[in-house]
N, C-alpha and C positions, 0 to 999 in steps of 0.2 A: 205733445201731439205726435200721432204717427198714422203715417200711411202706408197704402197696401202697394207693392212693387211689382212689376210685371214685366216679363220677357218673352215674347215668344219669335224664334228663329223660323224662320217658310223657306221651304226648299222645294228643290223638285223630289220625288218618290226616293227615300233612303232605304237602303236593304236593309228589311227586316228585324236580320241576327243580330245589328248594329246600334237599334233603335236607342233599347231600355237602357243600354249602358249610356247610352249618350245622354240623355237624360238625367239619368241619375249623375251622371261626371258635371253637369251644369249646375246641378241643385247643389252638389259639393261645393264645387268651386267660387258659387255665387252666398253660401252660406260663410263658408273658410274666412271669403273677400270681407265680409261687413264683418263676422269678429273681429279679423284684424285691424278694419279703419273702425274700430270700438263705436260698429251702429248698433243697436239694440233692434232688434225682430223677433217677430213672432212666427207662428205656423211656415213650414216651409211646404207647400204643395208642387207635383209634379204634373202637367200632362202630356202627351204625345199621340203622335199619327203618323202616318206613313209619309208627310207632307210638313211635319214639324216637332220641334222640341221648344217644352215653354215650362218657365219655374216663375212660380205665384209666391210672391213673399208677402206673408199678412204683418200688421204694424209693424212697419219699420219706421224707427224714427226719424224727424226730421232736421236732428242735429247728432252731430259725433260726441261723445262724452269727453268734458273735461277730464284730464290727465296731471295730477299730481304726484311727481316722481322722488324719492330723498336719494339724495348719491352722496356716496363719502368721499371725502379727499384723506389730504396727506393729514399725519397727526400735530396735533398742539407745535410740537416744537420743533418743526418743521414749518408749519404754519404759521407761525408767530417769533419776531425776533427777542431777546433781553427786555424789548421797550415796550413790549404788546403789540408792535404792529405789523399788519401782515406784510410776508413775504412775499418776493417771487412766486415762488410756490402756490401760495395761497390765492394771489390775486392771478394768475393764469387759472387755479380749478374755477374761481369764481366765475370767469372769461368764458370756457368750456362748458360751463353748464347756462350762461346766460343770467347770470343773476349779479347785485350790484353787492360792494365788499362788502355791505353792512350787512348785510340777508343772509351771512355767514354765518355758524353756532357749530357748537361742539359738543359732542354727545361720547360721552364713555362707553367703550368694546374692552372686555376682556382687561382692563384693570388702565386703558390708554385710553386719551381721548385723543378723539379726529375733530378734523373740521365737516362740516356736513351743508349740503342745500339742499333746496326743497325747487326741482324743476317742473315749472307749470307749462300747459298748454291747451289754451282756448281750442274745445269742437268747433268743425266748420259747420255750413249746411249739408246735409243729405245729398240737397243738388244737386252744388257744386260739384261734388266727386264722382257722379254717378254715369257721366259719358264716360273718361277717360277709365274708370274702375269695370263699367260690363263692356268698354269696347276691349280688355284686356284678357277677360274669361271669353269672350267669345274667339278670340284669336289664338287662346292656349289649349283651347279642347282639343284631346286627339283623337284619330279612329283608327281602325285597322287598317283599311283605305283611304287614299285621300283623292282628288281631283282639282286640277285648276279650268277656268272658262274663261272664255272671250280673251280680255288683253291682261286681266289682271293677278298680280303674281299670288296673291289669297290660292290657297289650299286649305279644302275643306272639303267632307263628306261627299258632298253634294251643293251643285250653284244654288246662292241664296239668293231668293227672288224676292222676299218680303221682310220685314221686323215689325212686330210691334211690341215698343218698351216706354212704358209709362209709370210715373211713380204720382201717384192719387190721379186726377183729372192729367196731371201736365203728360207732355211728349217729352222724352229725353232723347236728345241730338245724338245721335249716332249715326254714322254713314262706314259702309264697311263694302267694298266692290262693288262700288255703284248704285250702293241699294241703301235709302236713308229710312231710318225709323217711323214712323208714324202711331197710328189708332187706328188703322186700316190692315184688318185680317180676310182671308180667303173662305169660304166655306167647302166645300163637298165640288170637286172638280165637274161632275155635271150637274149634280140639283140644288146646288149654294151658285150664294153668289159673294159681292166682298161686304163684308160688314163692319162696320166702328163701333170700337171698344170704348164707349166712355168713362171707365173705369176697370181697375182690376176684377175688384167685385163681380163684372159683370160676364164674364170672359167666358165661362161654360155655358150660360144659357146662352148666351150669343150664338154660337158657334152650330149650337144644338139646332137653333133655327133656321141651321143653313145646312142641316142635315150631317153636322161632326159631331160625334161622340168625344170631345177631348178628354175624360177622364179615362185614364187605362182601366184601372178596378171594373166602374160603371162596364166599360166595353166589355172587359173579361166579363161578368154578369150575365149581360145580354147574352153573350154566344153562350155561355153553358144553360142556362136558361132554355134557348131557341133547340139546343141539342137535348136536353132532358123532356122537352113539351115535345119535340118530334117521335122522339123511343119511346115514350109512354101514350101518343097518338099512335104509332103501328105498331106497339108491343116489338119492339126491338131493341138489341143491347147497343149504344154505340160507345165503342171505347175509345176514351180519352188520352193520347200520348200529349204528355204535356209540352214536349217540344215543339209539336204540330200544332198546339193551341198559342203556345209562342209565336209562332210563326203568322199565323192567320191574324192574332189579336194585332199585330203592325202592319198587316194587306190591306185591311179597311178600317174606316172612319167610319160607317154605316153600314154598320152589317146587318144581312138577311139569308135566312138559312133557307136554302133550298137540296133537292135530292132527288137522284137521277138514279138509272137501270145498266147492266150490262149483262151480254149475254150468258144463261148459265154455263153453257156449256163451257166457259172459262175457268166454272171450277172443279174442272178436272186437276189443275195445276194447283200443286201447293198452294194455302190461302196464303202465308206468309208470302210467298211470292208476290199476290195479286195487293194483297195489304201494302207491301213496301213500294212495288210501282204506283199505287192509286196514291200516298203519302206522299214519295220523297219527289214524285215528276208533280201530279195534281195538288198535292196541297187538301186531298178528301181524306173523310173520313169514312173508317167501310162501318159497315151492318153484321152485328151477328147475331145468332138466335140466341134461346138459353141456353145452349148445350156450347155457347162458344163460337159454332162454326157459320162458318164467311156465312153473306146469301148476297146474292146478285144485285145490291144499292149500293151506293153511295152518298155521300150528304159532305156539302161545301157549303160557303158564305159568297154570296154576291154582295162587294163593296156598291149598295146602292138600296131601292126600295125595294117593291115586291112587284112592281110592274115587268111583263112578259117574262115571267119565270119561267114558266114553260117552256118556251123558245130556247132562253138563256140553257135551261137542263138539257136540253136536245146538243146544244152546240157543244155543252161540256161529254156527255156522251158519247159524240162523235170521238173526240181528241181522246177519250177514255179509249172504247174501243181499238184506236190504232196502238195505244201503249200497250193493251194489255196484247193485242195480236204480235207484237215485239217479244211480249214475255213469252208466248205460246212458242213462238218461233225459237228460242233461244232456246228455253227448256227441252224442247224437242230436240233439237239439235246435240244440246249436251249430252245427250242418253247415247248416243251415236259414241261418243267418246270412251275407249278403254279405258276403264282406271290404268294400267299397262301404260295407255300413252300418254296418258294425263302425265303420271310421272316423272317418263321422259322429259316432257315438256319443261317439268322444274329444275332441270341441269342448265339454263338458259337463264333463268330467273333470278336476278343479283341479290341473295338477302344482305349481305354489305361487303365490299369490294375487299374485306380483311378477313374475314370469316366465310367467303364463298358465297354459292348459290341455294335456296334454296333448296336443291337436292341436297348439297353437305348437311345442309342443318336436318333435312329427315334424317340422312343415316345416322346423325347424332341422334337425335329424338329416339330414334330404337334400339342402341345402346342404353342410354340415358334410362329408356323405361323397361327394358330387359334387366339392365341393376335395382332399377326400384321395386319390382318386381318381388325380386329373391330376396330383399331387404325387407318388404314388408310381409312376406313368407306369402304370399300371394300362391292359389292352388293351381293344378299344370293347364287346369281350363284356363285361367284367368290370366296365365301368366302367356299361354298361345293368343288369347283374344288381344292384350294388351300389346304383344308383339307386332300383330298385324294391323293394330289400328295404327299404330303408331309408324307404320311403313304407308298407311295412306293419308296419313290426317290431314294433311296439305294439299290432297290434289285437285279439291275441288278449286283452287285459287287460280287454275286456266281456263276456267269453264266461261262463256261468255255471260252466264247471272250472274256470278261473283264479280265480275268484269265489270257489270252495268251496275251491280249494286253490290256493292263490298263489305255492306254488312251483314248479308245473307251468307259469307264464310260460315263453314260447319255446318247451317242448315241445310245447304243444298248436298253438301256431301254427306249428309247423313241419307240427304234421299236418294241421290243417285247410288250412294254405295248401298244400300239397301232394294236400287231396282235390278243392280248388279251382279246381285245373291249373296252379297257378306252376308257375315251371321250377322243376326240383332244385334249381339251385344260389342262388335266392333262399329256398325253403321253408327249405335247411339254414341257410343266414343268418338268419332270424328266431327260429332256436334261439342258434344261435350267439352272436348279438350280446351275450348276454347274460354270455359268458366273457370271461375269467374269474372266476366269482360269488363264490369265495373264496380264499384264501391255500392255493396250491399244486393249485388245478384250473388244467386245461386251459385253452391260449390256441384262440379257433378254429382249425378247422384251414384255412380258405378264407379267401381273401384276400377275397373280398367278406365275411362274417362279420368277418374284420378289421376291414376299413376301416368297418362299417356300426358295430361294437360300441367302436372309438376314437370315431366321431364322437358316439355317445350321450352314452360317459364325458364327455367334455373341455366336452359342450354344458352337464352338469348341472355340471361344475367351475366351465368358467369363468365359465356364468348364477349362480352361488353367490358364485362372488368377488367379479363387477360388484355386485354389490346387498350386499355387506358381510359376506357369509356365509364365516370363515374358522377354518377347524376351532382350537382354542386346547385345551391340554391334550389332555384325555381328551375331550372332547366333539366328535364327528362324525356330528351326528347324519343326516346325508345319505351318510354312509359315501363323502365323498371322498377319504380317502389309500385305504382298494381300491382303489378306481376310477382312480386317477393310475396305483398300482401297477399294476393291468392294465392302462393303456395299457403303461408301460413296458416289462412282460412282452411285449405284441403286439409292439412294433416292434421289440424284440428275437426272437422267435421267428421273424417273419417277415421279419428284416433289412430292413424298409421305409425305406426315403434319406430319409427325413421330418424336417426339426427341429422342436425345439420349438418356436420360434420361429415356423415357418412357421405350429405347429397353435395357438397361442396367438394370433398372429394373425388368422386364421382364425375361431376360435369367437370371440372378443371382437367382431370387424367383424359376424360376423350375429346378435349378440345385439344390437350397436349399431342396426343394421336394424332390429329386431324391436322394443326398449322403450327408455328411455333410461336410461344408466349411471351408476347413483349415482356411479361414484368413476372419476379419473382413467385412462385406457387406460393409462399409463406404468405409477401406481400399480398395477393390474391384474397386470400383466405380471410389473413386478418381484415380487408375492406368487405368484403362479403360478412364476416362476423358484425363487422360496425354496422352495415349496411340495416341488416336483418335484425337487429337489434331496437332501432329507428320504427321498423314494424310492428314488431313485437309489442314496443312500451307502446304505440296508437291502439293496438287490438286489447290491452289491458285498459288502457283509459275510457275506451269505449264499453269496457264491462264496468267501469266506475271503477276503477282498483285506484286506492287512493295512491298521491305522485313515490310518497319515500314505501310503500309497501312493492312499487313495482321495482326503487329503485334497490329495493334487498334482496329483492328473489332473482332479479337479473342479475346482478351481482355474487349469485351462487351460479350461474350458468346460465344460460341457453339452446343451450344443446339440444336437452327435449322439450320441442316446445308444449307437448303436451302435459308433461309431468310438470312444468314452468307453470303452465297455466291455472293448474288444481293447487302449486303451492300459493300462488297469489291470492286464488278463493280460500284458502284455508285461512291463512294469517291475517285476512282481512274479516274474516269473522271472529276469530282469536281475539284480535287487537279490543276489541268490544267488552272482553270477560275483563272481570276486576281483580284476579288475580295473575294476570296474564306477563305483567309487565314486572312482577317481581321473577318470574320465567324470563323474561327476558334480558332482565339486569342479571340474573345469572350467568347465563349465555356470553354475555358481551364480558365480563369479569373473565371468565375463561377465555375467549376468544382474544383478551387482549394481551393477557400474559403469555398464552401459548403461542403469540407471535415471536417469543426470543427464545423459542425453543430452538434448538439444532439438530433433535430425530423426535422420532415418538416413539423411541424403544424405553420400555415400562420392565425393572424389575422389581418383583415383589418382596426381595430378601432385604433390598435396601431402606423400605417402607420406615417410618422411625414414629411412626402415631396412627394410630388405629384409625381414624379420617380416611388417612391414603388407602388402606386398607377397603375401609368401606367403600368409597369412591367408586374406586378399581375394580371390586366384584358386581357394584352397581351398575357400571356402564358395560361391565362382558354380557351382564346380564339383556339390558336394554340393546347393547350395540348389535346383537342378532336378529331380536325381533323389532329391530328398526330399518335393518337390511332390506330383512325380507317383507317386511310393509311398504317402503319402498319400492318397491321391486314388484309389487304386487300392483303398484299406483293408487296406496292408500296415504296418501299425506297427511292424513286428518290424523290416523293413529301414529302414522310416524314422530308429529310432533309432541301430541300426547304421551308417546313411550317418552322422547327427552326431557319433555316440561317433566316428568316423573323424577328426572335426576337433582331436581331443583334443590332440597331440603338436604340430599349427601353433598351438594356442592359447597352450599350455603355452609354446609357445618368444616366440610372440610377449608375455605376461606379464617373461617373464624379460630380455628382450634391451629392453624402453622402459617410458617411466613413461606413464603412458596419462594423468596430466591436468598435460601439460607444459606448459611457461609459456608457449609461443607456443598462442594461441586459437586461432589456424586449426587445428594442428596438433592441439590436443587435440579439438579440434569434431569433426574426422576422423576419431579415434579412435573420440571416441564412437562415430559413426554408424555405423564398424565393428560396434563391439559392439554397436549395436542390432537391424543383421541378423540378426546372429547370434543373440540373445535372442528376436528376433521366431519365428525356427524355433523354440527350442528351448520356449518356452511354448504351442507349439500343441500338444505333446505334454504335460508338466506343469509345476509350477510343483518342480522340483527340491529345490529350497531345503524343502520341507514333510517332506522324508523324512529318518528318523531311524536312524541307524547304532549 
C-alpha cells in the first residue's frame, strides 16, 4: 500500500529571486531523504507562491524495505581452529554483524574461502520516521538570506506562520518555532480564507478556491496567456524578458493583467531608458508597436481579481509617472556633462586598489587597442576611430543613469557620446565594447567595437592574473572566463589574424608599464595559455567537435584560434571517411619515431634505398604547398596534401628498418621523420584521436 505525502511551509511574503530555488532544494532533499531510509515513491510534484513552498509526493510507501546485507569476514583459517571450530576471530565478526555462530558459511574468493553473513533488517513504518525525517529537511534548507523572529533561535528565509504535512488522511507531528503542523492552509491574503486539506490529493483545488494558483507551470500559463489575449486585443507587441516573467510569476498567487498610460512626451528619452525604469523599479512590462518602438503603455499583474482595475491602473500610473520624471531629470542632466569631465571624474573611481582607478584602466584600454589595431592591420580610419573610443568607453559609468541603473553602461554612452558629436562609428563602439555581456549575446558588430571591447577584456584578465587573481573552482568573482570567452567569440566572428600570444603579450607589457608584477611574465603567460584553453575546448564542444578531436588540434597549438577552429571542422569531417585512419596510422608511425630524432637535418647522399629517396622528394614536394595552404587558411587541402604522403610513407616503413645500426644512416632517417612530423603536428597531435 502507499500514500501520497504532503508538505507545505507558510510564511510571510519570500523575495521572489529566492523562491524556485527553494522549492526545488526541498523537493531534493525530501526525495534524496526517502531513498536513503529505502521508502519507495512515486511522482515527485512541486508548488510555490509568494507565501509558500510545498513538495507533493505521490505513493509513498507505507513501510521501509527490508534490507538483506552479505559481509565477508576473516578467511577459513583464521576463522576456524585444527578442530573446526570458530575462533575469536570468527565469533566477534559474527558479534558485529548481529548474527548467531551457526548463520556463518563460507563462500570462495579468488581461490580462498572467507567466512561470510547475511545481515538482515526489518523496514519500519513510513510513520514512524516521518516527523523526525522532514523536521530535518526543513531545518537544513538554505537561502541566500536568512532571518530570525520573536525569541526563537530558527533561521530561515522568512518567519513560518503555518505547515501543513500529511501523509494520506493523517497529520504528521511537527512543531518547528512555535508553529505546529496541521490540515489547515491559508488561501489568497485578502480573498481566501484558511482551508483543510483532507488529503494530498486535494491540495490544488483547494487552494484554487481560495483564489491561489499553487501550481507555478499553471501560473506561468495564465500570465503569458493574459499577455498574448492583451497584444492581440490592441494589436501590440509586448515583449517578454524572461527574468521579469520570473520575477512577477512569485509576486502573485492570482494574477490579473491589467495596463495603464504614461505621458508621450516621455518618449523623447531613449526607450531603453523608459523600458529599464518601468521593469527594474515597476516590475511592467512596456508596449511596442511593429516596427519595435516603445508607445506610451504599460501592462502589470495585479496579485488579486479584476475588481476596480481602473483605479488600481490610475494609482500605478501615478508612481510610474514620478519614475519616469526621475529618468527625464537625469538624462537631461547628463547631457550637461563634458565627456572632458566625465573623464576626469574616473581618476577617483577605484577599479581595484592593485591595478588603480578606472582612469589607469582607460589609458591601458588605448594602448591595449592602439596595438590591436596595427595587429589586425586595421585602416588609418579605423584605427583613429578605435583609438578614440577607447579613450571614452568608460565615461558614461559617472553619469547619474548609469548610476540609477548600471546596466544601461554603453547604452547611454553611445547616446550621449553621440549627442556630443562623436562620429558614429566611435558613439556605436562605446556600446559595443561592452559585447559580449553574456553567454550567447552578440559579438560587436564594428571592428572598432571589436578591437576596443578585446582590449578591455584581456586588460582586466591579464591585470587579474599579474597580481595573483586566478579564477580556481567556482569562484570568478571578476567574471573572467566570460570575458576570455568573448574575446574568443570576437576573433572568431571577426576572423581577426591576432594570436594569443601576440594579445597576451601585449596586455602583460602595458600592465608592466603601468604597476609592477607580482608574478613572473613566463608564469603569467603560461596561466593565461591554460586559462584560455579551458575556453577554447567549451566553444569547440559547443560546435559538437567530438572530446579527443579537440583534444589533437589543441595539442597542436592554440595560438590561432581561428586556424584552431577550421582544423577541428576539418578532421572532424575527415574522421568519418573510410580511408582516413589508415592516413592516420601513418602519421602517428612517423610522429612516434621522429620523437628520438636529435635534428631534422636530411641528407640525400646518405640515402641507402630508394624509399628514403622517394619519401624525401615526396614531402619537398607536398611540404610547400602545404605551407602555403596553410597560410592561406585552407586546412581542408593542407591535410589532403599530407594524407597524399600516405602510400611513400607506407612503403618507405616496409622496405627499411628506420634505426639501423649504422648511425649516420639512422640519424638520416630520423631527420626524415621529423619533417615529416613537424607538418603533421601543426595541424594535430594525431595520436589523441580515438577510433
Amino acid at each position: 500500500m502507499a500514500k501520497d505525502l504532503l508538505l507545505e511551509i507558510g510564511m510571510e511574503e519570500i523575495p521572489s529571486r529566492f523562491i524556485r530555488a527553494a522549492v526545488e532544494q526541498l523537493a531534493d532533499k525530501t526525495s534524496k531523504w526517502l531513498l536513503e531510509s529505502r521508502i519507495d515513491f512515486g511522482a515527485v510534484r512541486l508548488y510555490a507562491t509568494p507565501r509558500r513552498i510545498t513538495v507533493l509526493v505521490e505513493e509513498v510507501a507505507e513501510k521501509q524495505k527490508d534490507v538483506s546485507e552479505e559481509a565477508k569476514g576473516p578467511s577459513r583459517k583464521i576463522a576456524q581452529d585444527e578442530s573446526g571450530q570458530w575462533t575469536k576471530a570468527a565469533l566477534g565478526f559474527a558479534k558485529s554483524q548481529g548474527v548467531l555462530p551457526e548463520q556463518l558459511y563460507f563462500k570462495e574468493l579468488g581461490g580462498v574461502e572467507y567466512v561470510h553473513a547475511v545481515k538482515s533488517s526489518l523496514g519500519v513504518e513510513t510513520a514512524g520516521v516521518l516527523t523526525e525525517g522532514l523536521t530535518t529537511i526543513i531545518q537544513s534548507l538554505n537561502f541566500p538570506k536568512n532571518m530570525r523572529w520573536g525569541s526563537y533561535d530558527m533561521r530561515f528565509v522568512r518567519p513560518i506562520r503555518w505547515m501543513v504535512a500529511l501523509f494520506g488522511q493523517d497529520i504528521i507531528p511537527i512543531t518547528l518555532a512555535g508553529v505546529t503542523a496541521g490540515r489547515v492552509t491559508k488561501g489568497h491574503r485578502f480573498l481566501g480564507t484558511d482551508t483543510e486539506i483532507g488529503a494530498p490529493s486535494e491540495y490544488v483545488a483547494k487552494l484554487k478556491e481560495q483564489y491561489v494558483f499553487a501550481d507555478i507551470f499553471e501560473r506561468e500559463t495564465l500570465i503569458r496567456n493574459q499577455l498574448a489575449a492583451l497584444a492581440a486585443d490592441k494589436g501590440w507587441t509586448i515583449p517578454i524578458k524572461e527574468d521579469l516573467l520570473e520575477e512577477v510569476l512569485f509576486l502573485v498567487e492570482f494574477p490579473t493583467i491589467l495596463f495603464g498610460t504614461f505621458n508621450p512626451d516621455f518618449l523623447n528619452i531613449p526607450q531603453e531608458v523608459l523600458i529599464t525604469s518601468m521593469r527594474e523599479h515597476q516590475r511592467y512590462f512596456p508596449v511596442l508597436n511593429a516596427e519595435g518602438k516603445l508607445q506610451p503603455f504599460f501592462v502589470t499583474f495585479r496579485n488579486g481579481n479584476s475588481n476596480a482595475l481602473e483605479q488600481i491602473a490610475k494609482g500605478n500610473e501615478k508612481v510610474l509617472r514620478a519614475r519616469l520624471s526621475d529618468a527625464k531629470f537625469f538624462y537631461e542632466e547628463d547631457q550637461k556633462l563634458p565627456i572632458a569631465t566625465a573623464l576626469s571624474k574616473l581618476e577617483t573611481v577605484v577599479f581595484h586598489e592593485e591595478l588603480g582607478t578606472v582612469g589607469d584602466k582607460v589609458r591601458r584600454i588605448v594602448k591595449a587597442a592602439d596595438g590591436l589595431a596595427r595587429l589586425a592591420g586595421a585602416d588609418q580610419g579605423t584605427a583613429a576611430s578605435t583609438h578614440r573610443a577607447a579613450e571614452i568607453c568608460k565615461f558614461d559609468l559617472v553619469t547619474n543613469m548609469v548610476y540609477e541603473f548600471p546596466e544601461l553602461q554603453g547604452l547611454m554612452g553611445e547616446d550621449y557620446a553621440r549627442k556630443a558629436g562623436e562620429q558614429e562609428a566611435v558613439a556605436k563602439a562605446v556600446n559595443e565594447h561592452y559585447q559580449p555581456r553574456f553567454s550567447g549575446d552578440a559579438s560587436p558588430a564594428s571592428l572598432t567595437g571589436a578591437l576596443v571591447s578585446i582590449a578591455d577584456k584581456i586588460d582586466t584578465i591579464a591585470g587579474c592574473f599579474s597580481i595573483g587573481i586566478v579564477p580556481t573552482g567556482s569562484q570568478d568573482p571578476y567574471a573572467l572566463r566570460r570575458q576570455a570567452a568573448g574575446i574568443i567569440q570576437i576573433l572568431l566572428d571577426h576572423k581577426l589574424p591576432v594570436k594569443l600570444s601576440q594579445l597576451f603579450e601585449l596586455a602583460i607589457g602595458i600592465h608592466e608599464e603601468a604597476h609592477p608584477l607580482k608574478r613572473s611574465k613566463d608564469e603569467i603567460k603560461k596561466d593565461l595559455a591554460d586559462f584560455f584553453l579551458l575556453r577554447i575546448k567549451n566553444v569547440l564542444n559547443e560546435k559538437q567537435v567530438r572530446y579527443d578531436i579537440t583534444d589533437a588540434v589543441t595539442a597542436a597549438g592554440i595560438d590561432d584560434v581561428n586556424g584552431l577552429v577550421r582544423r577541428a571542422s576539418v578532421i572532424r569531417d575527415a574522421v568519418t571517411l573510410p580511408d582516413f585512419k589508415s592516413a592516420v596510422d601513418a602519421f602517428n608511425r612517423v610522429s612516434n619515431l621522429a620523437a628520438k630524432a636529435e635534428s631534422d637535418q636530411v641528407d640525400p647522399s646518405v640515402f641507402a634505398d630508394p624509399t628514403e629517396k622517394s619519401l624525401y622528394a615526396a614531402w619537398q614536394s607536398a611540404h610547400s604547398e602545404f605551407v602555403k595552404q596553410l597560410d592561406a587558411g585552407d586546412e581542408q587541402e593542407a591535410l589532403r596534401t599530407l594524407a597524399g604522403l600516405k602510400e611513400p610513407i607506407n612503403a618507405f616503413f616496409d622496405a627499411v628498418m628506420v634505426m639501423a645500426e649504422d648511425l649516420k644512416v639512422r640519424s638520416n632517417r630520423l631527420g626524415l621523420l621529423s619533417l615529416l612530423a613537424s607538418d603533421v603536428k601543426r595541424l594535430a597531435d594525431f595520436s589523441k584521436l580515438v577510433w
